[in-house]
N, C-alpha and C positions, 0 to 999 in steps of 0.2 A: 599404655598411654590413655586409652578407653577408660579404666578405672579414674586414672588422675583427673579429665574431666567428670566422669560423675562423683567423683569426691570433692568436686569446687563447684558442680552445680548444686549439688541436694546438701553439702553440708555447708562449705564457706560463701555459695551463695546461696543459702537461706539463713538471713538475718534472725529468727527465732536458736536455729538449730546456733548458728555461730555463737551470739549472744550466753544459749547456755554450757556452750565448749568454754567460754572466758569465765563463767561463775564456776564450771567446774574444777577447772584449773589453780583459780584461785583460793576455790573450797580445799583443795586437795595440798596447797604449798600451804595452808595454815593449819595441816594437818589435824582437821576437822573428821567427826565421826563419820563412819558411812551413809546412818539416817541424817546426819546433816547436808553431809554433799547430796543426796539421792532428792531431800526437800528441795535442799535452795534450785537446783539445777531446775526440776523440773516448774517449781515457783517461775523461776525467772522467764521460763519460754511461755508455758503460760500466760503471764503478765503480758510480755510482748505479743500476744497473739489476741488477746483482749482488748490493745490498745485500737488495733487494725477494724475492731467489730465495732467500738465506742465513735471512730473516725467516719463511718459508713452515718450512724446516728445525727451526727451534729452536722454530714453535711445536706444530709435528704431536710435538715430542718432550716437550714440556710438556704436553701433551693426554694422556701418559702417564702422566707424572710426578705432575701435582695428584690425579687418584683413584687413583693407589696410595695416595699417602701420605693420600690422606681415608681412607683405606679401613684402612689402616694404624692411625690414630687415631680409625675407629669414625664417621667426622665425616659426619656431614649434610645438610652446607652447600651450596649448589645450585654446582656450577662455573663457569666461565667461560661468561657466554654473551652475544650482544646487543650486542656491541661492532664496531667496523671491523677493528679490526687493523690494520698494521703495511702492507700491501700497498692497500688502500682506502683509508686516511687518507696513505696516499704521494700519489694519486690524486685526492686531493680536495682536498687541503689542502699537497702538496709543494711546490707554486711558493710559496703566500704563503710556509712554512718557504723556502726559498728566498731568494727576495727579503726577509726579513725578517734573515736572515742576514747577508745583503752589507749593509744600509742600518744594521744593527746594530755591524757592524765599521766603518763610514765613522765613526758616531756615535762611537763607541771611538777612531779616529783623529784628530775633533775635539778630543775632549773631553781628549787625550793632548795637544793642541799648544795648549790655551785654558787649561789648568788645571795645576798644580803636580802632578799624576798622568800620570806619562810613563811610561805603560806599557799596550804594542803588545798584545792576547792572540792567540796564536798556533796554540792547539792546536785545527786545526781540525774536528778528528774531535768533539770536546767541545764547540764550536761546532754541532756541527749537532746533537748528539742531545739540547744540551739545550736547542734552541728547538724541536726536533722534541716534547720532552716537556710543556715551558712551553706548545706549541700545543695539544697535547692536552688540559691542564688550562685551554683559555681555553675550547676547542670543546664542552670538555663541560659547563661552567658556561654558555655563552653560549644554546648551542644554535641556533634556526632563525635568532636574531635578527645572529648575526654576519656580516657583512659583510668581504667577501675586502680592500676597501683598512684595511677596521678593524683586521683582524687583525695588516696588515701591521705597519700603524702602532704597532699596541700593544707587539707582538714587538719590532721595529725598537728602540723606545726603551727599553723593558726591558733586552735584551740589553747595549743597547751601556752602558747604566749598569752592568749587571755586570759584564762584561768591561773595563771599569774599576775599577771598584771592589774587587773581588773581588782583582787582586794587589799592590793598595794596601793591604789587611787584612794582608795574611800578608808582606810584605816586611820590617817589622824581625826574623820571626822568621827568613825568608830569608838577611837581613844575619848573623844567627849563626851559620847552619848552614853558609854558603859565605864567611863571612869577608869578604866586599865585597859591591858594590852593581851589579855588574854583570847579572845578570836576576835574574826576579822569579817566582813560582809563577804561571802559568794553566791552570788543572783544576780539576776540580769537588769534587776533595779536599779545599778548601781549608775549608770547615766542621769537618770532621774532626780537620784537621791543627791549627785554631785550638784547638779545643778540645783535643787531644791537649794542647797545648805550655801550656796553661791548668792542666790536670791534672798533667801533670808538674811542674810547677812546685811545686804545694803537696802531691802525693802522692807523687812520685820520688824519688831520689836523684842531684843531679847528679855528685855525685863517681862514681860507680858507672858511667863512659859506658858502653854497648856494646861501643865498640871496643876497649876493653881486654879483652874476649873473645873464645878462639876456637870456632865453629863449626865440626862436621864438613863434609867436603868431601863427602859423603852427600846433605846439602840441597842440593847446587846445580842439582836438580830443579826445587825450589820458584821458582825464578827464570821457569821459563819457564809460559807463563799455558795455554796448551794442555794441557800435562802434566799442571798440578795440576784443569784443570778438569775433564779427560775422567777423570783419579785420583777426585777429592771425590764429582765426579758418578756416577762407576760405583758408588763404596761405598752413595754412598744409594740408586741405582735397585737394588743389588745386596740389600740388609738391605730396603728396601722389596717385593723382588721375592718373597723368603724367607718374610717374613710373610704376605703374601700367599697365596704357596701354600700354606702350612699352614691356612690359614682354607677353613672351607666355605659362608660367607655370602653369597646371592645377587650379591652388589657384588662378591665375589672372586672366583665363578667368571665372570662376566659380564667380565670382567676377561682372566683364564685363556681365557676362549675365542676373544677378540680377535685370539688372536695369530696365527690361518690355521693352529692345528697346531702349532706352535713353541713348544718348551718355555717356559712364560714367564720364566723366568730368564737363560737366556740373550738371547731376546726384549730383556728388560729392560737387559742390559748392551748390546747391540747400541745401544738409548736411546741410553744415556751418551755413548756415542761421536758418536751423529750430534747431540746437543745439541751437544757441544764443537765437529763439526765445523760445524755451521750455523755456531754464532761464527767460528770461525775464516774462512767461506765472507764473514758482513758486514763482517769486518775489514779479508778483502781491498780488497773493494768499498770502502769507507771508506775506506780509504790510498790506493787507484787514485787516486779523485776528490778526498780532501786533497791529494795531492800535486801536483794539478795546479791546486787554487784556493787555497792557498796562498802558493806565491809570486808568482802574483799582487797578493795581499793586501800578500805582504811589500814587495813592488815599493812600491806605492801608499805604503804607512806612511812606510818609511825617506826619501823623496823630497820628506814631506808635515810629516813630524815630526823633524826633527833632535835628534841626544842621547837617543831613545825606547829606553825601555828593552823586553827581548823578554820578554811571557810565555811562559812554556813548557809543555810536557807535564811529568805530577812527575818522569818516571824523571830530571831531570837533577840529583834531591836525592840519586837513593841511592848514588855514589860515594861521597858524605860522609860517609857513615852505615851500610858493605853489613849488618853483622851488625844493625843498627836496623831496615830492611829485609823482615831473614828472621822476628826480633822482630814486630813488626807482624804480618806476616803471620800468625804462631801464635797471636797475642791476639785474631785478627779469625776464625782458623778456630775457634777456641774459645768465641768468641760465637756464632757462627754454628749451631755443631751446637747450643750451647744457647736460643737462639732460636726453631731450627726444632721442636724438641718443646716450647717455652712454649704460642708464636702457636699449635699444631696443637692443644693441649690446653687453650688458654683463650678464642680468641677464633675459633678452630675457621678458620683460615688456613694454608694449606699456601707458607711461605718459600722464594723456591729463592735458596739463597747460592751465586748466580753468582762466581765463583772470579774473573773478571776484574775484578770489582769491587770483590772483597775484597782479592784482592791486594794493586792498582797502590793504593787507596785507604790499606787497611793499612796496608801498604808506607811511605806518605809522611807517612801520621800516625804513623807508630814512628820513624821519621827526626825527624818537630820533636817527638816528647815527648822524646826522648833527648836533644834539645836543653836540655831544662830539667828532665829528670828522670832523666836515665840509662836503664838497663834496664828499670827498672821505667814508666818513663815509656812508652818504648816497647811495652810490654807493655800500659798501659793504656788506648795511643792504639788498639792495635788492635782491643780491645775496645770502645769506645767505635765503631769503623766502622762493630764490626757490629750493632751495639744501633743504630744508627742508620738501617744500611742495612734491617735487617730488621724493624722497627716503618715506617719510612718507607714501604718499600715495601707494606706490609697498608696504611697509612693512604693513600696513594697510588693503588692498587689499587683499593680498597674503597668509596675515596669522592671522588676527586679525578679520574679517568680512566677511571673505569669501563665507560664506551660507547664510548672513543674508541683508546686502545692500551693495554691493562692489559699485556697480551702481553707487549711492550714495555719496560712498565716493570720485567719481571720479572729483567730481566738486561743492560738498559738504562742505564736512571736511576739514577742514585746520590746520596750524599750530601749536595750544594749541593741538587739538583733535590727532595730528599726535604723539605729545611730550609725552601725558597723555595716549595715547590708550591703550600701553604696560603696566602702573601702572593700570590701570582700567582691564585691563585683570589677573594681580594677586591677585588684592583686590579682585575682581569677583571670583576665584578660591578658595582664603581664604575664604569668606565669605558665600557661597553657601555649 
């Protein structure tokens, strides 16, 4: 009995170790070479353990970020405090996220070969962060009372109905945007992009597409997600940093003195950078280990689901669409600075419009409103992102995950997760 619990503590409850028992199993049923299974396994735990280092990064740089900009708008609100985080709740709770995953994706691949919904979801980066956020919002509604196979269970079924469902919604606007019926959107953009292609429709102008526009060859910055985040992020820690030093208020200089010495402005741009680069550090880790339990995944589907259609990550809309795209994108930075001085000045929340999720989000809602609304369509799908990302995220925050990864949620979670958080916190309440 003594072995059985150290074999559920050190291997199925450690989320690195379990994570690469599932890439190796699934290396070994696609009877893959030994250097291949011996790669991807140890890739995949790797990854995951990278991710947990990148997490520590982005929130020491957040920990900067929320009392400037309190301080900035006068605000009084007590900060982050009292939660897990992002490296404890990996630790606590990663194997059920885990195992909730893979049995979410099986469900996915059922329900894809039993149902007139033949559609595989593939994006698996988007696969783990939003059962990783769904888990968050069960653990912190449940609390002492939940149960490691409950949660499993709950995830599991959850998941795998969304990832069905979810590129069944948005596939006839799909069918417009790529002209056939060969894949389908899977990403959590897809709330957005509905509504975007909603809005355009009665607020756009179809005749007016996009691509009858051209764009400077100047933006072709905005394309890349590092660029514009460590750009967006340095300007706010930079106007935040300003204000700052011009104040002489307790909270500014407590502030000012933080820095070991260091001019706080620069200090402050220094921020910027390591928030972008923390992202960039979980990204890696996230693509290490999708890339190695993936096709896996894809192995299983294609062998199990004949004629399944593949969801995807969005980037595979914006060829359709490039200047819809760069659209988006400016409708969602433009909500975004105006949100982040609403939330700061009405309900005393400090936003941070994470750039990668403005973007790729943007991005894919400015592609399907142009679809039924032209420019304008575009324009006000991207707005539409970030009125959603950035209200989602204070209500998310504030009240949905508040003990368990707010962190997280700050540059995390998006769109679908911000829509669905509220329905997963009743089901959660129901079902427990």
């Amino acid at each position: 009995m003594e072995f059985l619990y150290w074999l559920a503590d050190n291997f199925f409850g450690t989320p690195a170790i379990l994570l690469g028992i599932i890439v190796l199993i699934g290396l070994l049923l696609q009877k893959k070479t030994a250097s291949q299974v011996i790669s991807g396994t140890f890739k995949a735990i790797i990854g995951f353990l990278i991710i947990s280092a990148g997490s520590g990064i982005i929130v020491g740089a957040l920990n900067v970020f929320e009392p400037m900009w309190k301080e900035v708008f006068n605000l009084e609100a007590e900060a982050l405090s009292n939660f897990m985080g992002q490296d404890v709740f990996n630790a606590k709770f990663g194997s059920a996220v885990t195992l909730a995953m893979t049995l979410g994706f099986l469900i996915n691949v059922l329900l894809a070969r039993m149902t007139p919904f033949k559609y595989i979801y593939l994006t698996g980066h988007m696969m783990f962060w939003t059962t990783t956020i769904f888990a968050g919002v069960v653990v912190h509604t449940v609390g002492d009372k939940l149960s490691f196979w409950g949660l499993v269970t709950f995830l599991s079924i959850v998941m795998g109905l969304y990832w069905t469902i979810q590129p069944t919604l948005t596939q006839p606007f799909m069918r417009k945007i790529t002209g056939n019926d060969n894949i389908a959107l899977g990403h959590t953009s897809a709330s957005v992009s509905l509504l975007a292609a909603i809005a355009g429709k009665y607020l756009g102008n179809k005749e007016n597409d996009s691509e009858k526009i051209k764009l400077p060859k100047g933006l072709e910055f905005l394309r890349d997600s590092n660029v514009i985040t460590a750009l967006t992020m340095g300007i706010l820690f930079l106007i935040g940093a300003i204000v700052v030093s011009l104040k002489t208020t307790p909270g500014a200089e407590e502030l000012i003195g933080s820095t070991g010495g260091q001019d706080f402005i620069v200090y402050s741009i220094i921020q910027s950078f390591t928030f972008a680069g923390g992202i960039a550090v979980v990204l890696m880790g996230v693509r290490m280990f999708i890339g190695e339990i993936v096709p896996a995944f894809n192995g299983i589907a294609t062998k199990l689901v004949p004629g399944a259609k593949p969801a995807l990550d969005c980037p595979v809309v914006f060829p359709f669409a490039p200047n819809a795209v760069i659209l988006g994108f400016v409708g969602a930075f433009v909500g975004a600075i105006l949100w982040l001085v609403v939330l700061g000045n009405t309900v005393a929340y400090i936003f941070v419009p994470t750039m990668i999720v403005l973007f790729f989000h943007g991005a894919t809602a400015g592609v399907f409103g142009n679809a039924t609304g032209g420019v304008r369509g575009a324009l006000i799908g991207g707005f539409i992102t970030a009125t959603v990302v950035a209200w989602g995220q204070y209500f998310m925050v504030r009240n949905l995950i508040a003990s368990t990864v707010p962190d997280t949620a700050m540059w995390a979670a998006d769109s679908d997760m911000f829509i669905l958080g509220p329905i997963i916190r009743l089901l959660s309440g129901l079902f427990f």
